[in-house]
N, C-alpha and C positions, 0 to 999 in steps of 0.2 A: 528496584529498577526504575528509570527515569524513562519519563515518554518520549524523548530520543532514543533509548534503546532499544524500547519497544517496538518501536516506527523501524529502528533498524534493523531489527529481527525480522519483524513482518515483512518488509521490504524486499529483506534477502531469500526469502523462503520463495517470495511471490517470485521473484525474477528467475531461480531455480525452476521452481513451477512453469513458470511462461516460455524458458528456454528450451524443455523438453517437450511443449507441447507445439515450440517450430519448429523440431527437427523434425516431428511424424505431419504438421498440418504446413507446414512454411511460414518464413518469417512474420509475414504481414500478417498472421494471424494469434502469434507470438506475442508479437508486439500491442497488437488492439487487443489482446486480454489482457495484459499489464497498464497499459492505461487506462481503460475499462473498471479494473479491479482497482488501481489505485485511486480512481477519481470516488468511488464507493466507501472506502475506507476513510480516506481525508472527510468526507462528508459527513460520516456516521463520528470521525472522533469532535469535527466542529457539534455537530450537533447532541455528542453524548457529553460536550464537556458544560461543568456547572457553571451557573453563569457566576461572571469575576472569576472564574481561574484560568488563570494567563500561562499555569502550564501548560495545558492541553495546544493552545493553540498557538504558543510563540515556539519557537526551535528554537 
């Protein structure tokens, strides 16, 4: 599995995840945990990936 797919799994999950949690808290709080959580995750793959591999961090 390629780190696009991976990104795009995790991605989908997360936004599932955040959907249901503005239907019980409302949107705007929906929405600030998916980019919250995304901005967390892009950070941890910049910072997990070895340095020179240009897969992690190019799409």
């Amino acid at each position: 599995m390629s780190t696009l797919d991976e990104r795009f799994l995790i991605y989908a999950a997360l936004a599932i995840l955040c959907s249901t949690v503005s239907v019980f808290l409302g949107l705007a709080a929906g929405v600030w945990s998916f980019l919250q959580i995304c901005a967390v995750i892009e950070l941890l793959f910049w910072i997990g990936a070895p340095e020179g591999d240009d897969s992690v961090t190019n799409w």
